[in-house]
Short mmCIF file of the C-alpha atoms (twelve columns), coordinates in Angstrom:
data_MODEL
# 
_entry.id   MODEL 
# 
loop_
_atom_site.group_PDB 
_atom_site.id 
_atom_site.type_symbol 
_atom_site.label_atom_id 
_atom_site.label_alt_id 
_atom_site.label_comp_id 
_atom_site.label_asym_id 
_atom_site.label_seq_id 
_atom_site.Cartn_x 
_atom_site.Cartn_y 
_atom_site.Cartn_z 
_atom_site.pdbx_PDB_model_num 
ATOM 1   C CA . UNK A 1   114.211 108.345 86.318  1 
ATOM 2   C CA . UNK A 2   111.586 107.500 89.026  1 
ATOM 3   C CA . UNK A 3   110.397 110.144 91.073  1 
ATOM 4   C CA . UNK A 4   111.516 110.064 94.771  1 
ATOM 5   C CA . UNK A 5   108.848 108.832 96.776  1 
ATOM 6   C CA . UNK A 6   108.705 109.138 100.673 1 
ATOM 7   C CA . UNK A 7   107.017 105.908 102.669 1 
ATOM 8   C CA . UNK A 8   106.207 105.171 106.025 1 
ATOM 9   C CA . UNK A 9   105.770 101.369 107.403 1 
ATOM 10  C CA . UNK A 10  104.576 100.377 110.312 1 
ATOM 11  C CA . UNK A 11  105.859 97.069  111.631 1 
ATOM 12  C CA . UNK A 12  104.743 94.920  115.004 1 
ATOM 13  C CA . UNK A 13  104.136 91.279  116.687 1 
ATOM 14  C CA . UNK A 14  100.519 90.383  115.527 1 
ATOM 15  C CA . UNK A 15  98.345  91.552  118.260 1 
ATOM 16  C CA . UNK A 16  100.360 94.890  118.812 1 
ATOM 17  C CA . UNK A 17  97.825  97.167  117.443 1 
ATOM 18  C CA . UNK A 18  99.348  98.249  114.090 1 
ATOM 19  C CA . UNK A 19  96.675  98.016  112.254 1 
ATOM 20  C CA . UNK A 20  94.380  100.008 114.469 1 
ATOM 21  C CA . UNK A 21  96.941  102.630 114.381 1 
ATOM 22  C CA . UNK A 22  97.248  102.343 110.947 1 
ATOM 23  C CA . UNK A 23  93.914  103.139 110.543 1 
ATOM 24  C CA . UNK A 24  93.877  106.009 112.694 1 
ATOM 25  C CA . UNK A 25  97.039  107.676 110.912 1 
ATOM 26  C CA . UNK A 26  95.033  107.283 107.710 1 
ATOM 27  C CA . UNK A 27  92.087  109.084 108.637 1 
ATOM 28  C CA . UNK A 28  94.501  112.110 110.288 1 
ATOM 29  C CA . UNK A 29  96.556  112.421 107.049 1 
ATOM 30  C CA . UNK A 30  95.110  113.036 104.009 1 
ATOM 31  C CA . UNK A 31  98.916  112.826 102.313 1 
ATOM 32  C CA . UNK A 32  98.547  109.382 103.448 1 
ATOM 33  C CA . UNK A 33  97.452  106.391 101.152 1 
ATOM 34  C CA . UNK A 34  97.359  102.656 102.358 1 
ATOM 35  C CA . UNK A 35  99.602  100.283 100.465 1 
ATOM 36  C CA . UNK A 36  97.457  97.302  99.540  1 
ATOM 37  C CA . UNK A 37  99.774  93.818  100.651 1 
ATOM 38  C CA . UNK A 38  99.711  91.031  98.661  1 
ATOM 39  C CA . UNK A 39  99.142  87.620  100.708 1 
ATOM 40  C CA . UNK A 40  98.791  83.985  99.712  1 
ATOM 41  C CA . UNK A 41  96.536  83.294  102.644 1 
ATOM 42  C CA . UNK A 42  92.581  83.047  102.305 1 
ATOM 43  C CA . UNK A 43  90.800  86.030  102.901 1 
ATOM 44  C CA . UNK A 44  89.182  86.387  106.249 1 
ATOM 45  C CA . UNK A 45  85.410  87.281  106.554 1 
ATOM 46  C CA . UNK A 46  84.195  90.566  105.859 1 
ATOM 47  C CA . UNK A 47  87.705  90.887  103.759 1 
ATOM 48  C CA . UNK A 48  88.169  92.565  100.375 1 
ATOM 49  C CA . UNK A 49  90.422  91.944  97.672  1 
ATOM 50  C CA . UNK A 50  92.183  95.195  96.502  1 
ATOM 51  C CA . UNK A 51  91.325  96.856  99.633  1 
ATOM 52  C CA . UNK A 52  92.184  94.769  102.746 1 
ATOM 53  C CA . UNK A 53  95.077  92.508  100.401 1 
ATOM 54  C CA . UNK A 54  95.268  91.626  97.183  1 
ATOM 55  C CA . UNK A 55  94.642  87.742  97.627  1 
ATOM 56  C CA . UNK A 56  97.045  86.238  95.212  1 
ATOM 57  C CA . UNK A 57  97.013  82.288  94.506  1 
ATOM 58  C CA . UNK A 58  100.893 80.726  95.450  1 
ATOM 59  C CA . UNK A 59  101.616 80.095  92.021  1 
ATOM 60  C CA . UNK A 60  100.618 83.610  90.869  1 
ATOM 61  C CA . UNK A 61  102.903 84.943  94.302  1 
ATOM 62  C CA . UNK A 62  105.356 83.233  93.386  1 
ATOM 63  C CA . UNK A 63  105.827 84.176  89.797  1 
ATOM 64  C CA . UNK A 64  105.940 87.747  90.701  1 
ATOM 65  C CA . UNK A 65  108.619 87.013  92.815  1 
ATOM 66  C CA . UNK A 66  110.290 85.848  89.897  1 
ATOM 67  C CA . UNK A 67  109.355 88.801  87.512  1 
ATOM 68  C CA . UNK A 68  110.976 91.210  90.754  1 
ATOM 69  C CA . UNK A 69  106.934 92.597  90.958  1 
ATOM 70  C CA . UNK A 70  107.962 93.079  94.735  1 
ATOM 71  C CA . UNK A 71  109.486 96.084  97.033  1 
ATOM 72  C CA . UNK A 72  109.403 93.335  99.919  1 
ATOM 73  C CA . UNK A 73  108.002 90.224  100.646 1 
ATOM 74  C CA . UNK A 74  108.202 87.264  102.835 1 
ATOM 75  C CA . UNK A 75  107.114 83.623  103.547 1 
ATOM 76  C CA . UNK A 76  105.961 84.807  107.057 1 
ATOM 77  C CA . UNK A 77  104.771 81.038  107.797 1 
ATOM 78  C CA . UNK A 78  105.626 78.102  105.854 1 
ATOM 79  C CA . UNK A 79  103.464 77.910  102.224 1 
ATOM 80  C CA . UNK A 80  102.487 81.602  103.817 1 
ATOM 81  C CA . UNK A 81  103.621 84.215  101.199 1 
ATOM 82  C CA . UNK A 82  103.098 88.491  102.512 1 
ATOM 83  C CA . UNK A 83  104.543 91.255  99.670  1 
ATOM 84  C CA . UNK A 84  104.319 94.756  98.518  1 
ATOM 85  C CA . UNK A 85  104.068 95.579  94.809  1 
ATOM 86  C CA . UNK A 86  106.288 98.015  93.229  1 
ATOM 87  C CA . UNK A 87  103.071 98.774  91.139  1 
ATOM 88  C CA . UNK A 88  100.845 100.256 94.485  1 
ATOM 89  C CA . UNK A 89  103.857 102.254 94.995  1 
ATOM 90  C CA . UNK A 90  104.378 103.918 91.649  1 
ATOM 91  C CA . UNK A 91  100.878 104.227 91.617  1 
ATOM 92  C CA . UNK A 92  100.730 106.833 95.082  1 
ATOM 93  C CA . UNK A 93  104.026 108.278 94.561  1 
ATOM 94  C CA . UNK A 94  102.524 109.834 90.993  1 
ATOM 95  C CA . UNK A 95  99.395  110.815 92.894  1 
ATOM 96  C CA . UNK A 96  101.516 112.536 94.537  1 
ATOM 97  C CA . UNK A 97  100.561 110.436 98.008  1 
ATOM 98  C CA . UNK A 98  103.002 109.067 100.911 1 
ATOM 99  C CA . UNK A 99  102.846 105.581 100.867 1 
ATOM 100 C CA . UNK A 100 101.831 103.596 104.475 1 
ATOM 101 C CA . UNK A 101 103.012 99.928  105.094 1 
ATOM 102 C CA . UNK A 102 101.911 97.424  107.112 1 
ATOM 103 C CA . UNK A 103 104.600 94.850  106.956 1 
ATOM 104 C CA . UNK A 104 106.198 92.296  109.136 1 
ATOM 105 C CA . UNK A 105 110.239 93.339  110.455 1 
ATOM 106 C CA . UNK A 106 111.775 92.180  107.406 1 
ATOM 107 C CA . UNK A 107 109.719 93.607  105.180 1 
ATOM 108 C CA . UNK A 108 109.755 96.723  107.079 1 
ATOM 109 C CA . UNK A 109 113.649 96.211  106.756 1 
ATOM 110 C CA . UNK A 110 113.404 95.894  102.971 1 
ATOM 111 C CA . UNK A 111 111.866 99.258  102.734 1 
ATOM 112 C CA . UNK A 112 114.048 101.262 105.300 1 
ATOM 113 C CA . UNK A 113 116.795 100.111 102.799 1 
ATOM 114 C CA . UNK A 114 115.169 100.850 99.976  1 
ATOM 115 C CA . UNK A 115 113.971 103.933 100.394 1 
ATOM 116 C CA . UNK A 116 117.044 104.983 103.049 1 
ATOM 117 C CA . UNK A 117 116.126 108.765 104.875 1 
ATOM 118 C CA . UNK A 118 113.343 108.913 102.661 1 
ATOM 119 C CA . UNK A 119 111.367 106.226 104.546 1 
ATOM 120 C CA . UNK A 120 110.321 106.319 108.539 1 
ATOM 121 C CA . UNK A 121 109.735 102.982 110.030 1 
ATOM 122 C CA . UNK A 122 107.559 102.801 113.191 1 
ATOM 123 C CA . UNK A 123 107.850 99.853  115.169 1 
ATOM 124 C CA . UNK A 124 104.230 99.241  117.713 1 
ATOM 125 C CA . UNK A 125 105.270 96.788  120.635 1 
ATOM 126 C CA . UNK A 126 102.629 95.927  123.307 1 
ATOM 127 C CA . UNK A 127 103.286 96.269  127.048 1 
ATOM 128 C CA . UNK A 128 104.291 92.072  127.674 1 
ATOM 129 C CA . UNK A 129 104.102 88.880  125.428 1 
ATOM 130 C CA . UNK A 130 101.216 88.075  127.955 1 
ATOM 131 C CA . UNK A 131 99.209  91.100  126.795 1 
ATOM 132 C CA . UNK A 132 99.862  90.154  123.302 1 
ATOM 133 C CA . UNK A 133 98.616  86.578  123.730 1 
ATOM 134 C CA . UNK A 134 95.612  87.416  125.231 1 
ATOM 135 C CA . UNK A 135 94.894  90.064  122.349 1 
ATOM 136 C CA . UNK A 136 95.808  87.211  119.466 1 
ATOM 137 C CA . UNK A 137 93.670  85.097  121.230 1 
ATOM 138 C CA . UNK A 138 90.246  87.329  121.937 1 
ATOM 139 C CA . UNK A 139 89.903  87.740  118.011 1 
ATOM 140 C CA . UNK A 140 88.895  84.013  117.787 1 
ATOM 141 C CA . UNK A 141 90.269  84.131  113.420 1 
ATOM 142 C CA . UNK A 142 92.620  80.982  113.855 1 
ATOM 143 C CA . UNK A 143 92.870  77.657  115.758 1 
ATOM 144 C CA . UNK A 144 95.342  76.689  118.638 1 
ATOM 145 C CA . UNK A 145 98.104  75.883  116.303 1 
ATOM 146 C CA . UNK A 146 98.090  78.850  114.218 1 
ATOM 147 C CA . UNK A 147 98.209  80.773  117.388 1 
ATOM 148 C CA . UNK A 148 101.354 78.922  118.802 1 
ATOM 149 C CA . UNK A 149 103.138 79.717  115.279 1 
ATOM 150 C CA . UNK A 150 102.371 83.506  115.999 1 
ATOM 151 C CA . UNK A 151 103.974 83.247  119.165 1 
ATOM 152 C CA . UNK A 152 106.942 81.958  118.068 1 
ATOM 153 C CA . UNK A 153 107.031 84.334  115.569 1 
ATOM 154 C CA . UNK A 154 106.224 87.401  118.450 1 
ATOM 155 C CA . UNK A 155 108.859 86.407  120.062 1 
ATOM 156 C CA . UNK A 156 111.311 86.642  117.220 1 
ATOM 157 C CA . UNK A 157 109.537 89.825  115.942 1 
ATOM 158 C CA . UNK A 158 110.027 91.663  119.396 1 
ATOM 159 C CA . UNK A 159 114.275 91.098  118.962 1 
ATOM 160 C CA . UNK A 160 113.612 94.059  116.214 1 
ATOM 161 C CA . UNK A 161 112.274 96.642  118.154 1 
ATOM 162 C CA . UNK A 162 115.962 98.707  118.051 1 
ATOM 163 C CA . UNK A 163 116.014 98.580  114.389 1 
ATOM 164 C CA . UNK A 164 113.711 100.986 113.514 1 
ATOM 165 C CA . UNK A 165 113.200 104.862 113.509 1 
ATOM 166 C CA . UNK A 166 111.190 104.843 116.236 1 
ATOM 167 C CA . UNK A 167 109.294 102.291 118.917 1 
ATOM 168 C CA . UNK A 168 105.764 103.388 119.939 1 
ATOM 169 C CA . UNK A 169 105.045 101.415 123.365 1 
ATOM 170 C CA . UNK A 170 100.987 100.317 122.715 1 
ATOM 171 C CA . UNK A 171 99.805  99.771  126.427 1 
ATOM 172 C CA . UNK A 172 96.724  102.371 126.134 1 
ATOM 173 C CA . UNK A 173 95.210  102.709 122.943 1 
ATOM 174 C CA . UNK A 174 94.238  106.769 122.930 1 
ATOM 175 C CA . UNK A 175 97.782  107.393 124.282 1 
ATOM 176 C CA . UNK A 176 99.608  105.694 121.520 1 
ATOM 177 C CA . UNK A 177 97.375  107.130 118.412 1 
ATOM 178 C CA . UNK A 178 98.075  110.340 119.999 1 
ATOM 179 C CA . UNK A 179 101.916 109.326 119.859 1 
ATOM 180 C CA . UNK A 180 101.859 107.748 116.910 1 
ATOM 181 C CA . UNK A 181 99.890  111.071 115.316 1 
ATOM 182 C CA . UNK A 182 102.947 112.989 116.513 1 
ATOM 183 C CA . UNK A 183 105.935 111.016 115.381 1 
ATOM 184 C CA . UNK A 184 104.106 111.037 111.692 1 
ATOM 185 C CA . UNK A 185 103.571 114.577 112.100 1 
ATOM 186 C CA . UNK A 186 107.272 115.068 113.035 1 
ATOM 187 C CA . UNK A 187 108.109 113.109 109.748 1 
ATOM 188 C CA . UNK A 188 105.602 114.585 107.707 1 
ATOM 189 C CA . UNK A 189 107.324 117.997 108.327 1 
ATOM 190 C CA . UNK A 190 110.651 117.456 107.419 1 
ATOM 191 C CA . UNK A 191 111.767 118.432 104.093 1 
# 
């Protein structure tokens, strides 16, 4: 029988701050490991595969999917393939570490029903769309159309925000780690 494992993901629009968070909630909880996505997209630069993703080909992706390799994943884009192996997650649980997500809503979905009361899923929303545009837009990593996909995809994205255990509004950076340090703590806590 598996041993029960306890998770947290962290889900938001691109742009939100989740990952900044993420990385902050890392460094404040040592139970914490990072869960290591799988992607089909190319890695950006300064990237590392196994630490940042593990950059997968599509064919390779896509016969995981087949083998059931994955606890989620998604074609967040078209051709545009985001998962989490069942493997990094064996792997913490038996080091006796709490797994942390970052995944898109449905993949944070996946996991809240997967893992039921034994998962927390933290949703980061940022004060407007505007605000979010602006953000997507000032890291200068994709092209005009790749930014008007994300958009789309914000706006869809933001329709989730009820769904989860908790929202955490991202409108000043050192007020929402401080937040988000809290709710984890909260989790962390309970039996």
């Amino acid at each position: 029988m598996q041993k029960k494992c306890r998770v947290i993901a962290v889900t938001a629009p691109s742009g939100a701050g989740k990952t900044t968070i993420i990385k902050y909630l890392l460094n404040k909880f040592p139970a914490l490991t990072f869960s290591v996505s799988a992607t089909t997209r190319a890695p950006r630069e300064g990237e590392i595969n196994g630490k940042d993703y593990h950059f997968l080909p599509k064919e390779v992706f896509l016969e995981k999917i087949k083998n059931n390799e994955f606890l989620e994943w998604e074609e967040v884009y078209e051709g545009l393939f985001y998962g989490s192996l069942k493997s990094e997650v064996i792997k913490n649980c038996d080091s006796g570490k709490i797994t942390l997500f970052d995944v898109d809503v449905h993949g944070a979905m996946n996991i809240k029903s997967h893992y039921g009361e034994e998962a927390f899923v933290l949703f980061v929303k940022p004060p407007s769309l505007e605000i979010l545009i602006k953000r997507l837009t000032n890291r200068q990593t994709e092209d005009i159309s790749s930014i008007e996909k994300r958009v789309a995809r914000m706006k869809y994205e933001m329709s989730f925000e009820t769904k989860f255990d908790h929202d955490l509004l991202n409108d000043e950076l050192k007020t929402a780690r401080t937040e988000a340090e809290k709710i984890i703590s909260d989790f962390l806590k309970k039996s």
